[in-house]
Backbone as a printed PyTorch tensor [residue, N CA C, xyz], in Angstrom:
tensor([[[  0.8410,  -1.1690,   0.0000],
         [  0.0000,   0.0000,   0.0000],
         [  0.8900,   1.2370,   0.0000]],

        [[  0.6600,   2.0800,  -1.0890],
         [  1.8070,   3.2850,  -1.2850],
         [  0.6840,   4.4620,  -0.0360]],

        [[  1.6450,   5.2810,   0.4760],
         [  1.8050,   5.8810,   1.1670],
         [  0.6320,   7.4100,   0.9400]],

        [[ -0.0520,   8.1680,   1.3080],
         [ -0.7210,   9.0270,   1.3330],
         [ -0.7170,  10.5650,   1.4410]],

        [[  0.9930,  10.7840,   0.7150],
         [  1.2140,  12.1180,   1.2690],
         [  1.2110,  13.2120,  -0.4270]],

        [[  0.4340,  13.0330,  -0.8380],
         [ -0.1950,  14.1470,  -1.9290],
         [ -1.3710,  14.6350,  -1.7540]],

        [[ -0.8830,  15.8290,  -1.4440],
         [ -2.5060,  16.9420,  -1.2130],
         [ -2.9030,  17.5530,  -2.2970]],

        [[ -4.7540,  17.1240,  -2.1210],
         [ -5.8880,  17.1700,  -3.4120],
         [ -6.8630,  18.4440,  -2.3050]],

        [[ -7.1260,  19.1340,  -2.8420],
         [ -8.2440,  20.0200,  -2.2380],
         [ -9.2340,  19.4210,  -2.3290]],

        [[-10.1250,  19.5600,  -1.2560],
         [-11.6520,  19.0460,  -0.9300],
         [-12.8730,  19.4590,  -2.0680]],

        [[-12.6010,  20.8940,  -1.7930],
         [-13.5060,  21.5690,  -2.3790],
         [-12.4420,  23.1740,  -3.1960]],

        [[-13.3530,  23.6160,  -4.0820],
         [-12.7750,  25.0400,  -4.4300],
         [-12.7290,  26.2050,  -3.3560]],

        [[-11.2690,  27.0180,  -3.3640],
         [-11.1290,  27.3560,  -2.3340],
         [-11.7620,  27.2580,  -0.6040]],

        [[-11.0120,  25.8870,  -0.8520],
         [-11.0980,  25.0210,   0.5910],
         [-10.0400,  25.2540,   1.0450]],

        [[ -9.2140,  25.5180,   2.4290],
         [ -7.7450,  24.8060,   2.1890],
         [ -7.3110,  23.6510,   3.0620]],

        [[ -8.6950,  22.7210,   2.9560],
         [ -9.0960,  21.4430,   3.7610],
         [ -8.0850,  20.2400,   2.3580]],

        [[ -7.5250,  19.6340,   2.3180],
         [ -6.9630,  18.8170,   1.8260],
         [ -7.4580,  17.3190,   1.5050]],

        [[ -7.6440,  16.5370,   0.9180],
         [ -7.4710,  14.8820,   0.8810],
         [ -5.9120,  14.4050,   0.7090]],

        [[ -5.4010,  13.3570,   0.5900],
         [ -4.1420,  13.0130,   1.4050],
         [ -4.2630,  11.8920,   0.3930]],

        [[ -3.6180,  11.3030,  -0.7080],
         [ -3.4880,  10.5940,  -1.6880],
         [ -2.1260,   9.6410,  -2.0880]],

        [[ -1.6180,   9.0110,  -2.4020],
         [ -0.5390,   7.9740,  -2.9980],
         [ -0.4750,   8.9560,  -4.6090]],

        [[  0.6250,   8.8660,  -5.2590],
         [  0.4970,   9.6990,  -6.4390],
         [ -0.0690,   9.2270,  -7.7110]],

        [[ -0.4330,   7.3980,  -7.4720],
         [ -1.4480,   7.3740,  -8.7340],
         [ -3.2700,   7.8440,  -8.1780]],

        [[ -3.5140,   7.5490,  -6.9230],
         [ -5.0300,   8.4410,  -6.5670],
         [ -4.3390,   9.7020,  -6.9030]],

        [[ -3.5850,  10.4110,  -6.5150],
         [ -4.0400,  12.0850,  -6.6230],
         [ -3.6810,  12.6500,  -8.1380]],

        [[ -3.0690,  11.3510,  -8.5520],
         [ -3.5260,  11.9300, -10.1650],
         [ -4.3110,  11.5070, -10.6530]],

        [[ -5.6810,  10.7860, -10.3070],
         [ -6.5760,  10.2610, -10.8830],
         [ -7.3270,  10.6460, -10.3010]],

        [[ -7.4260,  11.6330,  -9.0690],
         [ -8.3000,  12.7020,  -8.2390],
         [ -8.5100,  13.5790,  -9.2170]],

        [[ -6.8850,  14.4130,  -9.7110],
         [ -6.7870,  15.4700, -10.2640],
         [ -7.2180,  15.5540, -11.7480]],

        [[ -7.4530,  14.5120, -12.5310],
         [ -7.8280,  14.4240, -14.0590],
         [ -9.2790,  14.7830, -13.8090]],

        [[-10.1600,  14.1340, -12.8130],
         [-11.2040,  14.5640, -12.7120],
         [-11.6630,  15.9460, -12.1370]],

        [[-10.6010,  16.2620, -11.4370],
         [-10.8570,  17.2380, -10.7470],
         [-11.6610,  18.7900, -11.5290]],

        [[-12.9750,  18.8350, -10.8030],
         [-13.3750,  20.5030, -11.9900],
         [-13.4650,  21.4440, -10.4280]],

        [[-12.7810,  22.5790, -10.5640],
         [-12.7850,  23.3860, -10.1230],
         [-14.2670,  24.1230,  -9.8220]],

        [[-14.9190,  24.2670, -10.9890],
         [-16.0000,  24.8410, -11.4800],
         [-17.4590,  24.0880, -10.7050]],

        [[-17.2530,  23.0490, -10.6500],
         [-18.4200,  21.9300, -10.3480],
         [-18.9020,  22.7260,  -9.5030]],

        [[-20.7290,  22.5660,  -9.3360],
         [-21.4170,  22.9470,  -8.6650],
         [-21.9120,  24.4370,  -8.5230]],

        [[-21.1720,  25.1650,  -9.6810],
         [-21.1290,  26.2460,  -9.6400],
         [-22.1490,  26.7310, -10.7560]],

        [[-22.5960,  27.9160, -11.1050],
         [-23.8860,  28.1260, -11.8460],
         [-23.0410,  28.7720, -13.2370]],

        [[-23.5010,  28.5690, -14.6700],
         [-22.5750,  29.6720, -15.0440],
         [-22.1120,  30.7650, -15.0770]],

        [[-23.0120,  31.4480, -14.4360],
         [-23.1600,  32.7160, -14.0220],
         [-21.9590,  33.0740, -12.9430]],

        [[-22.4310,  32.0020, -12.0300],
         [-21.3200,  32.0100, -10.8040],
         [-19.6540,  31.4780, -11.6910]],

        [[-19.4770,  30.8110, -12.1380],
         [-17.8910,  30.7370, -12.6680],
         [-17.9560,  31.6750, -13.5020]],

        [[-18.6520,  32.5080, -14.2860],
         [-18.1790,  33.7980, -14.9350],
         [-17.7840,  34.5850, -14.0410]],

        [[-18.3670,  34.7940, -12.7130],
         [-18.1940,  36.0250, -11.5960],
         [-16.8010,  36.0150, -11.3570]],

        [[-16.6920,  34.3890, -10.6430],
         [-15.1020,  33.9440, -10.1760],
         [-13.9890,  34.4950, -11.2240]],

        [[-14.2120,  33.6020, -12.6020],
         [-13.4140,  34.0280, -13.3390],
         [-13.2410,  35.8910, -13.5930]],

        [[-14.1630,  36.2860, -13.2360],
         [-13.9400,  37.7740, -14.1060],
         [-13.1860,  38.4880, -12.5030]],

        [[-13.1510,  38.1100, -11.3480],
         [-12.6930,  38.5670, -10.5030],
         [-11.7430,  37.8070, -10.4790]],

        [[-11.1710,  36.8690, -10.0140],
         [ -9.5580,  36.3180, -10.1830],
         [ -8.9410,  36.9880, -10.8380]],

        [[ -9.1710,  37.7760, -12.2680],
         [ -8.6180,  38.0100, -13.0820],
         [ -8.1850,  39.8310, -12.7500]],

        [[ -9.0950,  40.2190, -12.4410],
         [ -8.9070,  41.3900, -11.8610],
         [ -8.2140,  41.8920, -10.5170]],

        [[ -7.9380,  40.6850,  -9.9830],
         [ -6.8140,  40.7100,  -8.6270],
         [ -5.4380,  39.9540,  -8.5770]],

        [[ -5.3190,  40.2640, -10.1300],
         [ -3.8560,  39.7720, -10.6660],
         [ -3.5490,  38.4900, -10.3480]],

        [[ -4.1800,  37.5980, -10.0720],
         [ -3.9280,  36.0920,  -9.9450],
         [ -3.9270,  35.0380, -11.5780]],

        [[ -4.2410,  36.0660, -12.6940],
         [ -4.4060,  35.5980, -13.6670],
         [ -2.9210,  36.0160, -14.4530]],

        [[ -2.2740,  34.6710, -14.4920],
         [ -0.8640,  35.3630, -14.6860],
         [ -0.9680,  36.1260, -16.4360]],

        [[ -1.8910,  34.9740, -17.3050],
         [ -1.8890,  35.7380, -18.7300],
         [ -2.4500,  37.0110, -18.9190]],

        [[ -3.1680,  37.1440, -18.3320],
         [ -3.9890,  38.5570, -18.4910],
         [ -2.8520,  39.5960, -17.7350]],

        [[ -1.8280,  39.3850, -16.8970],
         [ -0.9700,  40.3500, -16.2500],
         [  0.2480,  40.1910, -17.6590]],

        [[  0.6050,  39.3020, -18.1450],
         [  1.4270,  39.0400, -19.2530],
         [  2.8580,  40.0340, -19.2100]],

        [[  3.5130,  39.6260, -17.9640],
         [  4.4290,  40.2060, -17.6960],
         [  5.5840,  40.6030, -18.4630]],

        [[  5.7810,  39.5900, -19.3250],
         [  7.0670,  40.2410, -20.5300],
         [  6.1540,  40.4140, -22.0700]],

        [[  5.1100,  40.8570, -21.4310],
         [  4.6990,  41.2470, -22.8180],
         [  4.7300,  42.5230, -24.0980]],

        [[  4.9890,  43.4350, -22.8180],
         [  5.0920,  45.2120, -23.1570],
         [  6.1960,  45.2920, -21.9950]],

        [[  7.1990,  45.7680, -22.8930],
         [  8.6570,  46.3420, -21.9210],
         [  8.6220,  47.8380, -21.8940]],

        [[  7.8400,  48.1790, -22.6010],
         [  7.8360,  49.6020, -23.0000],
         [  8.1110,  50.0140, -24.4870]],

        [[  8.4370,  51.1990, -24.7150],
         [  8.3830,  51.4620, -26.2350],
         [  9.4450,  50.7910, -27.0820]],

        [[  9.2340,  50.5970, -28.2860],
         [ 10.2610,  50.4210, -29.1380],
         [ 11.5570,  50.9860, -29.8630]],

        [[ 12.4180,  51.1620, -29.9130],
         [ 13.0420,  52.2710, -30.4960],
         [ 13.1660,  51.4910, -31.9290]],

        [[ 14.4460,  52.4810, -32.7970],
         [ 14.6850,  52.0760, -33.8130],
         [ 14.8330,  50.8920, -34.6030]],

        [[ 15.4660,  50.2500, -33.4150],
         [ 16.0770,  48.8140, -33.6230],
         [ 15.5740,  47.9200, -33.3040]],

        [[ 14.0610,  48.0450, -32.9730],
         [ 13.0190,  46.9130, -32.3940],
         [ 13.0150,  46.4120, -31.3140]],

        [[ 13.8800,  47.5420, -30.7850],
         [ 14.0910,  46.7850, -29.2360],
         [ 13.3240,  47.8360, -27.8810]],

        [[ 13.0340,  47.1740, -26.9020],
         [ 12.4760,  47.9490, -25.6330],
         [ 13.4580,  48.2860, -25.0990]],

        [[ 13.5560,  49.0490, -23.9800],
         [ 14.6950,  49.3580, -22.7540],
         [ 14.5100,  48.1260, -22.0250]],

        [[ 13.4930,  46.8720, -21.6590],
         [ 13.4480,  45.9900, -20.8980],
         [ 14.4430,  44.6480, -21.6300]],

        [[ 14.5320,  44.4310, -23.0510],
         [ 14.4140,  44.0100, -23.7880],
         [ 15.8510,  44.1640, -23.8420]],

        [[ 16.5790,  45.8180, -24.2530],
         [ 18.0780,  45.8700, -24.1320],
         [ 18.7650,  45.7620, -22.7500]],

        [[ 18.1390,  45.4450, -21.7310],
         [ 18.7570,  45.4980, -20.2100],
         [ 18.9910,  43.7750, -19.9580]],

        [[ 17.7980,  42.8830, -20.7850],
         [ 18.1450,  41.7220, -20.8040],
         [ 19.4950,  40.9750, -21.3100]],

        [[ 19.2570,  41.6270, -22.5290],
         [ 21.0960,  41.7150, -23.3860],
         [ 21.6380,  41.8420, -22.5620]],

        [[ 22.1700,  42.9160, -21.9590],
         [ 22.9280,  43.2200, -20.8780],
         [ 23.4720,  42.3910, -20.3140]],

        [[ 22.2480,  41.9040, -19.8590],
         [ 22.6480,  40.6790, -18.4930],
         [ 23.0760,  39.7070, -18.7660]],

        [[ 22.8420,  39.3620, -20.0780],
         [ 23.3200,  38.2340, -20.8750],
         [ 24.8150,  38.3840, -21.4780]],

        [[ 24.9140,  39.8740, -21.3950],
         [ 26.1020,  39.9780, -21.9200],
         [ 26.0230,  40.1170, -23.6160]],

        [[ 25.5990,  40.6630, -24.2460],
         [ 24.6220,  40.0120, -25.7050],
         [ 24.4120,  41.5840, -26.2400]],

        [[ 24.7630,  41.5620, -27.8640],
         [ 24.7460,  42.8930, -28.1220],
         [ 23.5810,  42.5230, -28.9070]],

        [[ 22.5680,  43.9930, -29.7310],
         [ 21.3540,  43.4350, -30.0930],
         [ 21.1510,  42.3410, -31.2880]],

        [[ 22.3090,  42.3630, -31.9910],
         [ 22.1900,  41.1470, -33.2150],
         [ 22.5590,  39.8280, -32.6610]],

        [[ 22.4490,  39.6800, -31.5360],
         [ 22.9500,  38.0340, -31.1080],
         [ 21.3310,  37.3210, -31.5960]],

        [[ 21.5930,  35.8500, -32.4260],
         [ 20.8980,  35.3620, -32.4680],
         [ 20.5910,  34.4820, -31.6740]],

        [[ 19.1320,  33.9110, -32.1010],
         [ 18.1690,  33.2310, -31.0920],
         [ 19.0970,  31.6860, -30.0020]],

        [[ 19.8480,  31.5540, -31.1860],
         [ 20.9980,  30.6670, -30.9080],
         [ 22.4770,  31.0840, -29.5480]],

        [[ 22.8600,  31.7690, -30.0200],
         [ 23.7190,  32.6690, -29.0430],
         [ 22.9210,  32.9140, -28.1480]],

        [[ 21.7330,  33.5500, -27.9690],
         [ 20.5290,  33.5460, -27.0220],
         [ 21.1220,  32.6150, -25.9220]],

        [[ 19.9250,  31.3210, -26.3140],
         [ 20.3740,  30.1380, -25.8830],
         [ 21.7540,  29.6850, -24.9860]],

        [[ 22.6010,  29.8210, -26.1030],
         [ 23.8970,  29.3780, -25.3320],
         [ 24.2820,  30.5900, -23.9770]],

        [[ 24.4610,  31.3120, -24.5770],
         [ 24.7930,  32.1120, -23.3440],
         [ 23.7820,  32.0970, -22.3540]],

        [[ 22.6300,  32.1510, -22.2500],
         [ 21.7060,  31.5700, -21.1440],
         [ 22.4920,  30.1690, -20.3430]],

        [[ 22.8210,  29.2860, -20.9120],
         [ 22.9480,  27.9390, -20.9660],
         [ 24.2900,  28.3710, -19.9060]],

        [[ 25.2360,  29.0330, -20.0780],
         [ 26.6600,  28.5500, -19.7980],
         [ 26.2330,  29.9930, -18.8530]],

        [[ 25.8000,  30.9160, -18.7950],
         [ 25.2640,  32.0730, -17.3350],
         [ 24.8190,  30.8750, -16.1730]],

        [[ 23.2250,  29.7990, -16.8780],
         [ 22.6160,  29.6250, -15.8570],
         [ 23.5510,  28.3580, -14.7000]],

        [[ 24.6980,  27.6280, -15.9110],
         [ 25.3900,  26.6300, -15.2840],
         [ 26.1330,  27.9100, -14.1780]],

        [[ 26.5990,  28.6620, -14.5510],
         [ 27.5900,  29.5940, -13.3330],
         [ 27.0990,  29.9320, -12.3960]],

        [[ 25.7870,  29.9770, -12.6020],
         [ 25.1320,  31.0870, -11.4770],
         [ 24.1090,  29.7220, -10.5100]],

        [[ 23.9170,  28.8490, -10.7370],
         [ 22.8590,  28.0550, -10.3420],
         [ 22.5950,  27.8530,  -9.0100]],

        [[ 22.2630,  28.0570,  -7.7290],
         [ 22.1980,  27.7290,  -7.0610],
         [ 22.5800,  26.1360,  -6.2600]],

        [[ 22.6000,  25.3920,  -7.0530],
         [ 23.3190,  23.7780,  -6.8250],
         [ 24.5440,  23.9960,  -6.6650]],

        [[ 25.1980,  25.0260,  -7.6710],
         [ 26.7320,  24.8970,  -7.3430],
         [ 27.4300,  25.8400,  -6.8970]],

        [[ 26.0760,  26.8700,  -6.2480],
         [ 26.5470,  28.0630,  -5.7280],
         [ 25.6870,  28.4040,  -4.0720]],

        [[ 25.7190,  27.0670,  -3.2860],
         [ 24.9090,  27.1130,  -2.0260],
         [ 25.4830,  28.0880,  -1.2240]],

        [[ 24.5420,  28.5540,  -0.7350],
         [ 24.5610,  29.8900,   0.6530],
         [ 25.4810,  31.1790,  -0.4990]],

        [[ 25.5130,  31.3300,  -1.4610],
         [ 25.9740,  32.4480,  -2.1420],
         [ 24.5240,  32.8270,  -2.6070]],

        [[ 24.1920,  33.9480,  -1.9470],
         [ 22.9190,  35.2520,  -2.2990],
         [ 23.0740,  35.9410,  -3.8030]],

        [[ 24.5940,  36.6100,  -3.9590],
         [ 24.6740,  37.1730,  -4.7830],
         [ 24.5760,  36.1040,  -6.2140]],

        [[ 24.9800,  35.0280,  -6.2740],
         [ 25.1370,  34.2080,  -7.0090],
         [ 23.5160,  33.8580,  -7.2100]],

        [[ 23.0680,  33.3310,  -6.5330],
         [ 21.1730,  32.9780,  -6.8190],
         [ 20.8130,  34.2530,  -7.1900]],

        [[ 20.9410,  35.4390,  -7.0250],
         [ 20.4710,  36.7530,  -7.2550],
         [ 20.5410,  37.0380,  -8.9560]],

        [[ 21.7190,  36.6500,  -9.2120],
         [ 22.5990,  36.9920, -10.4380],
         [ 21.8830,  35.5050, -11.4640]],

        [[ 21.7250,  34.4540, -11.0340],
         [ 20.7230,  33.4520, -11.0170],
         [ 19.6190,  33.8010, -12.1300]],

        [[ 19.0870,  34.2580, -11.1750],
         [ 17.3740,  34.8520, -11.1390],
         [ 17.3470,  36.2650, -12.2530]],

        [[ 18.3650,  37.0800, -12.5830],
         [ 18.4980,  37.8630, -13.3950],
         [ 18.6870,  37.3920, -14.8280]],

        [[ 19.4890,  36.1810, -14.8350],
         [ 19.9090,  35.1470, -16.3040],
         [ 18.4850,  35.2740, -17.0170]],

        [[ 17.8530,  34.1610, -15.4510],
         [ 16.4820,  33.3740, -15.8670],
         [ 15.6330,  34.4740, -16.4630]],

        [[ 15.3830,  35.3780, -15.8820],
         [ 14.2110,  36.5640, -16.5500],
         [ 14.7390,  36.7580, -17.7510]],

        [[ 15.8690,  37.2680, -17.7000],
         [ 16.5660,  38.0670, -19.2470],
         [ 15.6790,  36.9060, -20.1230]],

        [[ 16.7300,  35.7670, -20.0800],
         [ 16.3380,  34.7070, -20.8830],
         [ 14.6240,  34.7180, -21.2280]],

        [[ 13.8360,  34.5960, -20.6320],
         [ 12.3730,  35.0290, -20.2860],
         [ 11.9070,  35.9600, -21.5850]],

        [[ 12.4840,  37.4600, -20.8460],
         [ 12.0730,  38.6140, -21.8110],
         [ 12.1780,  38.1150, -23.2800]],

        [[ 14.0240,  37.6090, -23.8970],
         [ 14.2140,  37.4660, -24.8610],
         [ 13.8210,  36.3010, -25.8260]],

        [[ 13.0660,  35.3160, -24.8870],
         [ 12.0430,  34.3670, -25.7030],
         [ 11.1870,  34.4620, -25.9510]],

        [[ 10.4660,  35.4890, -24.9200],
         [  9.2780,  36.0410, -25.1880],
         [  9.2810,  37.3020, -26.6320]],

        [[  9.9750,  37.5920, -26.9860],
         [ 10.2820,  38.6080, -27.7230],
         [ 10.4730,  38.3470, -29.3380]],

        [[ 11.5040,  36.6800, -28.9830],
         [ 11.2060,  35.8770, -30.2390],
         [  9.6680,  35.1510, -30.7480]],

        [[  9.0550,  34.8600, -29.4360],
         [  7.9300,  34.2920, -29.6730],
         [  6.9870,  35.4030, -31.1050]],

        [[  7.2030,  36.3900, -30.3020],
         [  6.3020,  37.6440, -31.0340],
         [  6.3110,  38.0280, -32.5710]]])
């Protein structure tokens, strides 16, 4: 008998738990509707308020608008990522990549325990990287 320590919510915003083995709480969770019991009316409400108290991460779409564009198609959020990357604006999507790749091995927290500045410097890679995929996406 596998063991019971994956928490399934009871109900929607409950923060009462059920206590599962990880093939039940993924076979809790496939079924799982958030929505159930609710009127449509009532999950339009929810939804249109979640969304309005910034819990809706797409609708906040954080690297979506860095601010204006200049000449060169680039934002000020957009050239500060370069930056961090070290990356002038013609580096391609490739160079992108790598230099992400060989920042995030330096900076990683696994091989940089109890160093702040290092997880800090970390966490600056990861966004850049972020902005500038998001940017290719577009």
């Amino acid at each position: 008998m596998n063991t019971g320590d994956k928490p399934a919510p009871k109900s929607p915003l409950s923060s009462e738990k059920w206590w599962f083995c990880e093939d039940h709480a993924a076979e809790y969770n496939r079924n799982w509707n958030f929505f159930e019991g609710m009127s449509a009316e009532q999950a339009r409400q929810y939804s249109e308020q979640d969304r309005s108290t910034g819990a809706d991460y797409k609708k906040s779409d954080v690297y979506g608008w860095g601010g204006v564009v200049d000449a060169s198609g680039f934002t000020k959020t957009e050239r500060d990522a370069l930056q961090v990357l070290g990356l002038e604006t013609d580096a391609s999507e490739k160079q992108i990549k790598t230099q992400y790749r060989k920042l995030a091995k330096q900076f990683h927290p696994d091989h940089n325990q109890g160093d702040t500045k290092a997880e800090q410097q970390f966490q600056m890679v990861r966004i850049a990287f972020d902005v500038l995929k998001a940017k290719a996406a577009r």
